[in-house]
VOTORGU-710861 format. One record per residue (C-alpha): x, y, z. Coordinates in pm, 1 decimal. Layout:
<sites>
> X:Y:Z
...
</sites>
This chain:
<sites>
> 311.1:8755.2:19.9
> 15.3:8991.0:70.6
> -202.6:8971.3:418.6
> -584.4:8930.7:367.1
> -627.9:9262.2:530.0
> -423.9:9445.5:224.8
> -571.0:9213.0:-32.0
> -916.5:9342.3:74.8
> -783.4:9705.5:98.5
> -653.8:9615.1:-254.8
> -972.3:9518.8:-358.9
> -1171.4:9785.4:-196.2
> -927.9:10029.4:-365.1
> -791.9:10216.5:-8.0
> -501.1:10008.2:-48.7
> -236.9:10104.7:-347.0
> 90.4:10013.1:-207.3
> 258.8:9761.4:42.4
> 504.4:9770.3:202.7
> 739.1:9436.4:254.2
> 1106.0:9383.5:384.2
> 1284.8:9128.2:179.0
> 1575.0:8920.7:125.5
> 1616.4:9051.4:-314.8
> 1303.8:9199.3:-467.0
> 1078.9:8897.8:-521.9
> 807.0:9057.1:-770.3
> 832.3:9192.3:-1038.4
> 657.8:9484.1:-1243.3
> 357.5:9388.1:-1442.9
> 320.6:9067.3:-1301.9
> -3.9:8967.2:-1163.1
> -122.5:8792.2:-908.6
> -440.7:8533.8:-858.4
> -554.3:8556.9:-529.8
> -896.9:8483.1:-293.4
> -1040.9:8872.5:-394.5
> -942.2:8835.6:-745.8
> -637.1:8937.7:-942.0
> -407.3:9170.4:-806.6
> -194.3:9371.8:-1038.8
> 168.7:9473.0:-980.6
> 291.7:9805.6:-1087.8
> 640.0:9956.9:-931.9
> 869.8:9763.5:-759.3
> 1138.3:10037.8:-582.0
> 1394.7:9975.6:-263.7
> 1299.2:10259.5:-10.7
> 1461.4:10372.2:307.9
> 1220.5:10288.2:560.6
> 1282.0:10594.1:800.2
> 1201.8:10785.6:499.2
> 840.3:10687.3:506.7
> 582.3:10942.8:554.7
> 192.5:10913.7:689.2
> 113.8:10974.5:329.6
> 293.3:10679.4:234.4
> 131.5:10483.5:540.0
> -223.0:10583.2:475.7
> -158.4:10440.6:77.6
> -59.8:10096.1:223.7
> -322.4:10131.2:519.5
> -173.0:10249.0:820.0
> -241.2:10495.7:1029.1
> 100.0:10611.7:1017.0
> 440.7:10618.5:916.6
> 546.9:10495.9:1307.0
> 299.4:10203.4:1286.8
> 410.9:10111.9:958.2
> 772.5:10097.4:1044.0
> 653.4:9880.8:1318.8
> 504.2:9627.4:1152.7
> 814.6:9607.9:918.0
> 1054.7:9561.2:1204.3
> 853.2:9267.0:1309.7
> 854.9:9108.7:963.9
> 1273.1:8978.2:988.0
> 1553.7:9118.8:776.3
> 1633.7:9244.6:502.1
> 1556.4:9526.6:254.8
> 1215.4:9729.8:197.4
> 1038.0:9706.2:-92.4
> 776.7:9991.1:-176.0
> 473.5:9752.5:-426.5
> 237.2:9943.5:-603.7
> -55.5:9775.5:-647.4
> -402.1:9766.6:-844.2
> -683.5:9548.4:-832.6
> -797.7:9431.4:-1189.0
> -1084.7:9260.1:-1089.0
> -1249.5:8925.2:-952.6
> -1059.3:8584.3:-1001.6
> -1140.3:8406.8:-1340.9
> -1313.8:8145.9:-1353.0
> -1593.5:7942.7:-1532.8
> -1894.0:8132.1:-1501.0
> -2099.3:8029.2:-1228.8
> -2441.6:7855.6:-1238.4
> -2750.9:8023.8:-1160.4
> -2818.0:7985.7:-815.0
> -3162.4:7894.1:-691.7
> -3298.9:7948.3:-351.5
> -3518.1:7705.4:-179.7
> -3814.9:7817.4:50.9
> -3606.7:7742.2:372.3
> -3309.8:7894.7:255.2
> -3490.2:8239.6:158.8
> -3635.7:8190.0:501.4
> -3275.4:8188.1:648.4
> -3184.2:8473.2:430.9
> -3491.3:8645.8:556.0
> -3383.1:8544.3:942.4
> -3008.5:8642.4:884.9
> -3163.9:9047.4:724.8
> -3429.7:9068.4:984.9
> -3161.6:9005.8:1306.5
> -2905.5:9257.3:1121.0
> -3139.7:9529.3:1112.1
> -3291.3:9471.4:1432.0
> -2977.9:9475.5:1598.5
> -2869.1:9856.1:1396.3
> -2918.2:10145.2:1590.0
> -3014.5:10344.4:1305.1
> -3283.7:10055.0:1208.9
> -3383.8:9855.6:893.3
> -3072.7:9865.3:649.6
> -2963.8:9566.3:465.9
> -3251.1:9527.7:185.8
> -3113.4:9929.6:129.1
> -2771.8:9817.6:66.1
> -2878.1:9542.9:-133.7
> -3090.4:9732.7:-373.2
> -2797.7:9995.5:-400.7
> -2535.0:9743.5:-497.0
> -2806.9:9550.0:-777.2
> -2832.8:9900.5:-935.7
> -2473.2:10019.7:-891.2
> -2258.4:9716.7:-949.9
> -1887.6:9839.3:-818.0
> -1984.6:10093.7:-588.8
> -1724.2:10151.0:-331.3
> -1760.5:10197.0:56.9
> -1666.3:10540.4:80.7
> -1905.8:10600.3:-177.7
> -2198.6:10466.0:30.2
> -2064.1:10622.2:340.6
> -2098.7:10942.6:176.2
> -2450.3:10908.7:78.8
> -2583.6:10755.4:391.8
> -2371.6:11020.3:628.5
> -2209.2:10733.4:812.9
> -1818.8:10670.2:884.9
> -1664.3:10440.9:582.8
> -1542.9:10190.4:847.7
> -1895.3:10125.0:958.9
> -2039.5:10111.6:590.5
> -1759.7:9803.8:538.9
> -1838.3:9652.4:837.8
> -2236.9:9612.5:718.7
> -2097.9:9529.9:346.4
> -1845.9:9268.0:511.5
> -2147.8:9108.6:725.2
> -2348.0:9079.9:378.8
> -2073.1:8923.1:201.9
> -2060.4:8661.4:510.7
> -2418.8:8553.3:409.9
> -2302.5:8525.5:66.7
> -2468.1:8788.6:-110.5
> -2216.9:9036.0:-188.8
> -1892.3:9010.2:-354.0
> -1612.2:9207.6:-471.5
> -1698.1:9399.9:-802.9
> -1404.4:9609.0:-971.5
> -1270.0:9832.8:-736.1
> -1611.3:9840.5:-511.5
> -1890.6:9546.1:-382.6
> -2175.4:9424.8:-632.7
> -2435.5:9134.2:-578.0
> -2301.9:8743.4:-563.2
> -2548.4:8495.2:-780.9
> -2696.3:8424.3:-418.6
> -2778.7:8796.6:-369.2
> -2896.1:8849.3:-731.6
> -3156.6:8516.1:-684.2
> -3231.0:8642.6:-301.0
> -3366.8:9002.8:-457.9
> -3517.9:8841.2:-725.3
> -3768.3:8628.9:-526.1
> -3800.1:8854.0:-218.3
> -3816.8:9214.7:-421.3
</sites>
């Protein structure tokens, strides 16, 4: 139902509505659904006239614009469109993990994987930065970071999204936090 590219808007918390054209409604208010960011709440579920759509409305479901949203509905068959609020209530559940512990050669890799990142950013060394922010604020969003560091949010999710490749960041709430693998990485590298 949802693309990966809302569910990680979703999750992020820049995405808090979709936009889908359908047959009948097919969800429902207060349902929930478990998906590969976590759980992904459902609030209203309301028929709208899609020429009625504004930027506002775009922006909300992650478009640029009200024209490029309209496009992408036209593309996606008949039927009516559905405004979906959504929320993210968090990461999937699950048993809890096991502690994770890092070998000498895959710290090494780690190390590797950090070292070419940060050679390779114009603005230099970043990622053990990022990591220590996200051990001390758990849930910290993008925008947040952007802020702070004076840098545009899309380039601030970029680095976090080439982090969470290597497995050591996650989704946390609304923003990113530490995986077990980036928790046991910090803890043996400081």
């Amino acid at each position: 139902m949802l693309s990966k590219r809302i569910l990680r808007g979703v999750a992020a918390g820049e995405i808090t509505e979709a936009y889908l054209r359908w047959p009948s409604r097919l969800a429902e208010p207060g349902s929930r659904l478990s998906t590969a960011v976590g759980t992904i709440g459902i609030g209203a579920v309301t028929r709208v006239d899609p020429g009625e759509l504004t930027d506002a409305d775009a922006r909300r479901a992650g478009f640029g614009s009200a024209a490029g949203l309209r496009s992408s509905l036209d593309k996606h068959g008949r039927g009516e469109v559905y405004r979906v609020v959504l929320h993210f209530e968090g990461p999937a559940e699950g048993p809890v993990p096991e502690p994770v512990v890092l070998g000498a050669r895959e710290r090494e890799r780690i190390d590797r994987e950090l070292a070419r990142l940060d050679v390779s950013a114009p603005r230099g060394p970043w990622t053990r930065q990022v990591l220590a922010e996200l051990a001390a604020r758990p849930g910290v969003r993008a925008a947040e970071l952007a802020a702070e560091q004076n840098r545009p949010v899309s380039r601030c999710k970029s680095d976090l999204w080439r982090l969470r490749e290597l497995g050591l960041v996650e989704p946390h709430g609304a923003g990113f936090g530490l995986s077990a693998r980036g928790r046991a990485f910090l803890e043996v590298s400081g």
